[in-house]
C-alpha positions as CSV (number, residue, x, y, z in Angstrom):
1,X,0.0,0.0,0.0
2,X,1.2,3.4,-0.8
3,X,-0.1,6.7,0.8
4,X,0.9,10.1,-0.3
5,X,-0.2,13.3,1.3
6,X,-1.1,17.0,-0.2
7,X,-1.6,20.3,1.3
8,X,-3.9,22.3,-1.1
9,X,-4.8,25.6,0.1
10,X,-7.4,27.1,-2.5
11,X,-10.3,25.2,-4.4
12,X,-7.9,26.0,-8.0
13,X,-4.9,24.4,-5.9
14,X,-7.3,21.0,-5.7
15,X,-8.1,21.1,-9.2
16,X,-4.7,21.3,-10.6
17,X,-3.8,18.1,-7.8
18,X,-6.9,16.5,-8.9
19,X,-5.9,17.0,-12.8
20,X,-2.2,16.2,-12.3
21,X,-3.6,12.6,-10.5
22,X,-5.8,12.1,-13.7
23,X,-3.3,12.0,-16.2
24,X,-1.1,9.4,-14.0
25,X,-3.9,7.2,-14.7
26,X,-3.7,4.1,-16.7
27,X,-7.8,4.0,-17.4
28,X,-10.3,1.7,-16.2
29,X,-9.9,3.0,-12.3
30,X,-12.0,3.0,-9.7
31,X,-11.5,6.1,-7.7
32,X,-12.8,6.4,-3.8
33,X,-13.4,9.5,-2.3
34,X,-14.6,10.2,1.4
35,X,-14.5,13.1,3.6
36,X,-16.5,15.5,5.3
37,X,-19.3,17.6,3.3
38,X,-17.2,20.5,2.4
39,X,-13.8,19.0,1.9
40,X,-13.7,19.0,-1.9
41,X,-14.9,16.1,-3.4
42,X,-16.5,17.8,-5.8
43,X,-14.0,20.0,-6.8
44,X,-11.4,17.0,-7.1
45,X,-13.5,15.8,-9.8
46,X,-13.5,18.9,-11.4
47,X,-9.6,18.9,-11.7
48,X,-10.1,15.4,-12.6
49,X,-12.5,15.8,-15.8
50,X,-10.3,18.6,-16.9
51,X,-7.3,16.5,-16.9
52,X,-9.2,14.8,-19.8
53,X,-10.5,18.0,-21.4
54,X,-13.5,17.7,-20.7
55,X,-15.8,20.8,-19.4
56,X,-15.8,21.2,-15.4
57,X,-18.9,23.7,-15.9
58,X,-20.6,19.8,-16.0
59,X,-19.6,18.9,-13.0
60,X,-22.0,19.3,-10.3
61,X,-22.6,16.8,-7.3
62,X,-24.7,14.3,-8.5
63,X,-26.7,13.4,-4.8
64,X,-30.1,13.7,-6.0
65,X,-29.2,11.7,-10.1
66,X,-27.2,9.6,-8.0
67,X,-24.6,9.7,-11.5
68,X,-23.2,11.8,-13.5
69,X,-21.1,10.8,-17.0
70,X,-18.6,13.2,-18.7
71,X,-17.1,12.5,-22.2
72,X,-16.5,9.5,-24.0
73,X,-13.1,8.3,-24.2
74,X,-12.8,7.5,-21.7
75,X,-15.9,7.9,-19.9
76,X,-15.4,9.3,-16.7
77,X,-18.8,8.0,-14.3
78,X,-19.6,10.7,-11.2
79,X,-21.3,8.5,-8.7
80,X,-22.3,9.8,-5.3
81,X,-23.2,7.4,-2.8
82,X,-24.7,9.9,0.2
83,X,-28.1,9.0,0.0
84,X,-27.1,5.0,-0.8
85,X,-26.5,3.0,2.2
86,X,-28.3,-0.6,1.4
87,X,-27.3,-3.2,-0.8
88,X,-30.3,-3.5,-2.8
89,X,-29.7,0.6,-4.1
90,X,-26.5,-0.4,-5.5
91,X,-28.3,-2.8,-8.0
92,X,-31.5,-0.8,-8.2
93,X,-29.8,2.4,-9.3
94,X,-27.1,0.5,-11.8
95,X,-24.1,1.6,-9.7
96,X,-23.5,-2.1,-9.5
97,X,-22.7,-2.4,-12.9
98,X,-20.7,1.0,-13.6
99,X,-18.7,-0.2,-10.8
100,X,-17.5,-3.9,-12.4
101,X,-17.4,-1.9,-15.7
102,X,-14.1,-1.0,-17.8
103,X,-14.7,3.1,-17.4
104,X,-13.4,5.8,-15.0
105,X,-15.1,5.8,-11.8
106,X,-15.3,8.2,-9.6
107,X,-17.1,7.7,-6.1
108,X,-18.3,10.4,-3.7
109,X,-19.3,9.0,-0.3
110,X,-17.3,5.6,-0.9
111,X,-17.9,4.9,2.7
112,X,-21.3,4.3,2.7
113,X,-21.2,1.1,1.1
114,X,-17.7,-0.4,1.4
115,X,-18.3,-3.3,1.3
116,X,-18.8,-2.8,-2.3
117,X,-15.3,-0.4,-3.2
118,X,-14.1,-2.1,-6.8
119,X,-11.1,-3.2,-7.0
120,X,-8.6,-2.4,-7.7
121,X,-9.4,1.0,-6.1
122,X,-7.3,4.0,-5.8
123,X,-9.0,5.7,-2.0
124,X,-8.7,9.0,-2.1
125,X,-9.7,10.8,1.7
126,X,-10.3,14.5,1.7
127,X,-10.0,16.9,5.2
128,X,-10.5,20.4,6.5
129,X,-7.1,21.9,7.5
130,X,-8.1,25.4,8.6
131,X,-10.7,27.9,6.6
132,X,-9.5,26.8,3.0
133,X,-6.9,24.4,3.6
134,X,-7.4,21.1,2.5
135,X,-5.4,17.6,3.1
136,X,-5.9,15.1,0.2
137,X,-4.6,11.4,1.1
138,X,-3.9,9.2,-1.6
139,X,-4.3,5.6,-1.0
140,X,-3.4,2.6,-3.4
């Protein structure tokens, strides 16, 4: 297991992290993200699409749609698990099946079903470190 740690301390600092992560991808990942509300989740995965050229202006938090998809080569799915917290959602909702897929994945609220992280999985845990400080942990 590796870990590597990152101070970012504004939301553009997180995006560039977020986009520079991206491109050391291979494709096919499963990416985990948990932290507090607040801690940038979403903003990581707007770093992230851009890394791929793709438009950020997309990216929203997808709580209430439960996914999101941006582009197509790859395809980069924006699932957020907050509201998810039974096995049966996972199938109902189709997350089941993005997740054993051969597409980007991007998870918000990994958490809340762990049992169910893909693997391989690359965990990626998001913190408040002051009033815009941020500590992104990267885990794989």
């Amino acid at each position: 297991m590796s870990i590597s740690t990152y101070i970012s301390h504004s939301e553009q600092e997180t995006r560039q992290f977020a986009s520079d992560f991206a491109k050391k991808l291979k494709g096919g990942e499963k990416i985990c993200l948990v932290g507090p509300l607040g801690a940038g989740k979403t903003t990581f995965v707007r770093g992230f699409v851009e890394a791929f050229n793709y438009s950020s202006a997309d990216v929203q938090s997808p709580t209430f749609t439960l996914v999101r998809e941006y582009g197509s080569s790859p395809k980069i799915h924006h699932v957020d698990l907050y509201r998810l917290n039974k096995e049966e959602d996972i199938f109902e909702a189709g997350i089941y099946e993005i997740l054993t897929g051969n597409d980007l994945v991007i998870l918000e609220w990994a958490d809340n079903l762990k049992q169910y992280y893909p693997h391989p999985s690359v965990r990626v845990e998001m913190d408040h470190r002051g009033e815009s400080q941020r500590e992104i942990r990267i885990i794989s």
